[in-house]
FIDREN-909426 format. One line per field, with one value per residue (C-alpha): residue number from 1; x negated, y, z. Coordinates in steps of 0.05 Angstrom, whole numbers, plus 32768, in hexadecimal, padded with zeros to 4 digits. Example, Ala and Ser with C-alpha at 12.3 -4.5 7.8 and 13.67 -1.06 7.14 Angstrom:
FIDREN-909426
pos = 1  2 .
u = 7F0A  7EEF .
v = 7FA6  7FEB .
w = 809C  808F .
***
This chain:
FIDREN-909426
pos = 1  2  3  4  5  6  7  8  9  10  11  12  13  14  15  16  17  18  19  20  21  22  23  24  25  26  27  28  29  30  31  32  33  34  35  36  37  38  39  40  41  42  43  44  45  46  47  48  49  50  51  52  53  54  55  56  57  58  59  60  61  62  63  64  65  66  67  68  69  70  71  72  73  74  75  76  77  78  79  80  81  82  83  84  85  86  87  88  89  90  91  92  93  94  95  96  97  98  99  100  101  102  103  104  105  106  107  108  109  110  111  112  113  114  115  116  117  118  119  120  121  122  123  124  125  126  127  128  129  130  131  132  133  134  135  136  137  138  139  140  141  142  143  144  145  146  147  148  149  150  151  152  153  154  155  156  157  158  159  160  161  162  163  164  165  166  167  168  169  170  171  172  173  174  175  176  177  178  179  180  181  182  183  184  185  186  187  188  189  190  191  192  193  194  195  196  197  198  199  200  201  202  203  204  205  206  207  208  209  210  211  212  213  214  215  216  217  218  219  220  221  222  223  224  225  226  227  228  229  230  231  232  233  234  235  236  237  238  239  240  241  242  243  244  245  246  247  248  249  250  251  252  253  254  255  256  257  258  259  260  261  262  263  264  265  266  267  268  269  270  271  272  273  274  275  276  277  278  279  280  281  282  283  284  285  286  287  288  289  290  291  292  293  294  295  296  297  298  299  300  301  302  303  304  305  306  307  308  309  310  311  312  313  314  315  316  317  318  319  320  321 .
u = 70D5  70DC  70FA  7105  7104  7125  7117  70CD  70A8  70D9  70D9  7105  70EA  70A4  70BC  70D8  70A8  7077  70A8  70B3  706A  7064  706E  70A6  70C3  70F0  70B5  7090  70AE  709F  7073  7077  709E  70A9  70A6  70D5  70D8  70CA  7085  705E  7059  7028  7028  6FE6  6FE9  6FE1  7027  7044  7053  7064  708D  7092  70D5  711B  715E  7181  7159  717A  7137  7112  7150  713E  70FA  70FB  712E  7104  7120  710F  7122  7140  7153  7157  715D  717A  716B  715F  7198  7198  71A6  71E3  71D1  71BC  71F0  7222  71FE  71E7  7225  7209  71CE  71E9  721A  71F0  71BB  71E6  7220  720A  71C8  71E3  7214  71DC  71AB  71F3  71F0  71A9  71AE  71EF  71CC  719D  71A6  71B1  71DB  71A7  71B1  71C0  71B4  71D2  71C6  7206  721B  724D  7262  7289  72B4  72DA  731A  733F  7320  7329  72F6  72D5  72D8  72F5  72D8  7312  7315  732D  72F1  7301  72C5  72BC  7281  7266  722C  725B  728F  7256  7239  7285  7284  724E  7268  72A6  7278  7247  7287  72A3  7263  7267  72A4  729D  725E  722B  7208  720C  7212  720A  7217  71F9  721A  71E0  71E1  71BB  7176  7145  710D  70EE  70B2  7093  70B3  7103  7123  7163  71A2  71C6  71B8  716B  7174  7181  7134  7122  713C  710B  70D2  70CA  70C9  7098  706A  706C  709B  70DD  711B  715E  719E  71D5  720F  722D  720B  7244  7253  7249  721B  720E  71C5  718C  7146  711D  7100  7142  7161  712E  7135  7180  716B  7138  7173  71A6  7173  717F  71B7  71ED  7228  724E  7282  728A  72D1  72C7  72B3  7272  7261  724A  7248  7207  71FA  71EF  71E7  7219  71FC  7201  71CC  71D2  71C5  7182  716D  716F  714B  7116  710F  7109  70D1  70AC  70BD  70EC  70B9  70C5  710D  7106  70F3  7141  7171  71B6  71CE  7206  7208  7250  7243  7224  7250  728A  726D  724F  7284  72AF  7279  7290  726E  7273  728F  72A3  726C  7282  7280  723A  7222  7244  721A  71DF  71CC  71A7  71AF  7183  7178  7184  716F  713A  711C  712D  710B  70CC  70C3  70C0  7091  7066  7059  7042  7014  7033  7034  707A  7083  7099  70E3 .
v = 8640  864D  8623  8641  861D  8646  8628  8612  860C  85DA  8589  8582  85BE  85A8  8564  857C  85AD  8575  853D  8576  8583  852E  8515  8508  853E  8578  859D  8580  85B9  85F0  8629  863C  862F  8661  8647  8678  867F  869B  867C  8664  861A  85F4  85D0  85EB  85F2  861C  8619  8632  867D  8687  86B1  86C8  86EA  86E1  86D1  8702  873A  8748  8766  8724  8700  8737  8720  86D7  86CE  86DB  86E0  8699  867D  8635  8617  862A  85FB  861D  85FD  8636  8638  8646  85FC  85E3  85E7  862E  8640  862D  8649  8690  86A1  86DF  86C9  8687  86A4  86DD  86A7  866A  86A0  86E0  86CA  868C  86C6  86FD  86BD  86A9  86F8  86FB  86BB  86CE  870A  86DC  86D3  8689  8661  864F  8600  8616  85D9  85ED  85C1  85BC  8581  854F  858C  859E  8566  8564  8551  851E  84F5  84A7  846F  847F  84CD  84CF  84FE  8528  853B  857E  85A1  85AB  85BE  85C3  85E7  862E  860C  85D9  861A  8640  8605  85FC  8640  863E  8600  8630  8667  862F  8612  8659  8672  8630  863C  8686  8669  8690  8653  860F  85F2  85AF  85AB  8576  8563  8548  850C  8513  8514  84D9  84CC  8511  8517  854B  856E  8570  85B0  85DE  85AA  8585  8547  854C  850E  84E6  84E9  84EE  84B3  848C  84B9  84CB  847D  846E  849E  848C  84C2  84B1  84CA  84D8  84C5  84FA  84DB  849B  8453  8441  8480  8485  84AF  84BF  84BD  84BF  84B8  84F1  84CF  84C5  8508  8523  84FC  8510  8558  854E  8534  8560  858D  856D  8545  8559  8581  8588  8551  855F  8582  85B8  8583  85A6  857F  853E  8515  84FB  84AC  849A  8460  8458  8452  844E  8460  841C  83FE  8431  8418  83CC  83E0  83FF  83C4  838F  83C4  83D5  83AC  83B5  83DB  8415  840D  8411  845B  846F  847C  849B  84DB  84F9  8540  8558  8598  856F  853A  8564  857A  853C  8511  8541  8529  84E7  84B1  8484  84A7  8495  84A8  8488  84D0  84DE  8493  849D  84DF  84BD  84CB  8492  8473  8453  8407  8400  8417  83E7  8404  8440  844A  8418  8447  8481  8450  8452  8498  849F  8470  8437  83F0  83CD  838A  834D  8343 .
w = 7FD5  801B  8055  8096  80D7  8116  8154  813A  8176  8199  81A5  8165  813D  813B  812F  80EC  80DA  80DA  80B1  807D  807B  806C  8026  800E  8043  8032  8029  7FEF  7FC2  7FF4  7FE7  8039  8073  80A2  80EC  8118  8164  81A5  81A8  8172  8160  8168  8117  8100  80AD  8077  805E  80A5  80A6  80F8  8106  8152  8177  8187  815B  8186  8166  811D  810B  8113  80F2  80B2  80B2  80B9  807A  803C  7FF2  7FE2  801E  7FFF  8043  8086  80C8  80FE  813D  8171  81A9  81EC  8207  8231  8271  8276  8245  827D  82AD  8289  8259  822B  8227  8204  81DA  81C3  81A7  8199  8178  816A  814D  8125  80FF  80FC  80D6  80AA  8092  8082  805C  8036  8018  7FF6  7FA9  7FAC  7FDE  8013  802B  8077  80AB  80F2  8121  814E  8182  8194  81D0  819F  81B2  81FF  8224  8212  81DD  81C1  81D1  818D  8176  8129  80F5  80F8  8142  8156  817E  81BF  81E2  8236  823B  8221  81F5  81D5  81C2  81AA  817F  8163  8151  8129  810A  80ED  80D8  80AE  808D  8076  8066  802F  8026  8003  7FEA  800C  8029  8019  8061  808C  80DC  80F8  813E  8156  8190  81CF  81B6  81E7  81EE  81F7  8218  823C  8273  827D  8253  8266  8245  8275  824D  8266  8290  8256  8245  828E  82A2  826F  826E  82B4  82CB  8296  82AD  82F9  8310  8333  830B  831D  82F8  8304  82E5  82EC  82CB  82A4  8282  8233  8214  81C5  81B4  8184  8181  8169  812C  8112  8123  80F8  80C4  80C8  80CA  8088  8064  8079  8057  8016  800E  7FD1  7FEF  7FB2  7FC9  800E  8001  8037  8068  807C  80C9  80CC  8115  8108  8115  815F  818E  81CA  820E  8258  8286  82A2  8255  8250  8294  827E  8243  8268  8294  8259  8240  8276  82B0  82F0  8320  82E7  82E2  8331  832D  8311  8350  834D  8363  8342  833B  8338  8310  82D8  82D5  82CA  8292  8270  8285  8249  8217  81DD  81ED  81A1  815E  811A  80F1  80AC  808C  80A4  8093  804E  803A  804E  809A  80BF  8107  8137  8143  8186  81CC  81CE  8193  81AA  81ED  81CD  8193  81D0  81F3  81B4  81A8  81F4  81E7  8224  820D  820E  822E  81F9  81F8 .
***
């Protein structure tokens, strides 16, 4: 058996390829997993076939799907900020590419278990304190249509039973380290990691505004089961809004104080940007996740656990709270 991981050489894709290479992960029953993307990742191990190009090119879709290809992540996208900012290219890769993969995997002789990763962009204008499960999608920006898209082709593909699909509208992902991507939601992580490695950070939206997140341990494990899970009683209901915390940038500031101290929380100053907070100022802020708790999906403790568990795998020590 096969499973493919698009997107391999990212934060989150090496993440999973290295929790499905872990007993008990996903992977236990795999013969090979077959790491796809632009560059090569960096998980060094026999079982890793790497494959090297771009979703956009149906040739490298062709030669990434092979016959026993069991389960397939999909998380390559062009992310939200330049998908705003470049249009083709983000529909071409977060579209055109998603459908071209959908195709390869429908020709398959067994239903392949298909995990897109989409987002809560899927959700905009005017919404309730607390987003239901049922929410029309209403997306305000290019990356959150595109992800919604793919949401519809996952569920039809089920439907006709030519994959057996999960979308996992996935929070804003925080703590990530290393260096600040393309999504608008970058200063999320930024305004955590940056402090905590001496660098002044800026905040570009207001402190009091609500924000969905997750940590990347428990995203993952999301993702891993997502890989597995039954489907057989989801009654068409193929997207999940996967378990989150609710937070202000005020709340993760505190947080970072009680953990490291005030002179870090110092480093964080306000500017808004305009352009951004247009956007992210569309984006839920606390769901309803009683449908994605009920199959099985996980959610974090807390922000202090959170940003300390962050504060762990960079190796700084916490202060006692």
């Amino acid at each position: 058996m096969t499973i493919l991981v698009t997107g391999a050489a990212g934060f989150l894709g090496t993440r999973l390829i290295e929790a499905l290479l872990a007993p008990p992960g996903a992977a236990s029953a795999a013969t090979r997993i077959v790491a796809a993307d632009i560059t090569p990742p960096t998980v060094d191990d026999p079982r890793i076939v790497t494959r090297t190009g771009n979703v956009v090119d149906p040739s490298f879709i062709d030669s990434i799907v092979a016959s026993d290809t069991a389960v397939v992540f999909h998380l390559a996208a062009v992310l939200s900020g330049q998908s705003e900012a470049e249009f083709d290219v983000g529909m071409k890769t977060n579209v055109d590419a998603t459908r071209a993969l959908l195709e390869a995997c429908a020709r398959l002789a067994k239903p392949t278990r298909f995990v897109f990763s989409s987002s809560i962009a899927v959700f905009g204008g005017p919404l309730p304190e607390v987003v239901p499960d049922d929410m029309a999608l209403r997306p305000q920006s290019s990356y959150g249509t595109a992800k919604a898209i793919g949401e519809l082709m996952v569920a039809d593909y089920s439907r006709r039973g030519w994959i057996d699909g999960v979308s996992c509208r996935l929070p804003t992902v925080a703590i990530r380290p290393g260096r600040p991507n393309s999504a608008m939601s970058s200063f999320v992580s930024g305004i955590v990691r940056e402090p905590l490695a001496g660098i002044d950070a800026v905040c570009p939206v207001p402190l009091d505004i609500r924000m969905w997140i997750t940590s990347p341990g428990v995203v993952t494990r999301n993702l891993l089961h997502a890989g597995q899970m039954p489907t057989g009683d989801l009654n068409g209901r193929r997207s999940f809004n996967l378990p989150g915390l609710t937070v202000t940038p005020a709340q993760m500031l505190d947080s970072l104080e009680r953990l490291a101290g005030p002179a870090v929380r110092a480093r964080v100053r306000q500017q808004v940007d305009d352009r951004m907070m247009r956007v992210v100022s569309t984006w839920p802020g606390a769901f309803d996740t009683k449908h994605a708790f009920a199959a099985g999906f996980t959610a974090d403790a807390g922000i202090d656990a959170l940003i300390a568990s962050y504060m762990r795998e960079a190796g700084i020590q916490a202060r006692t709270v």
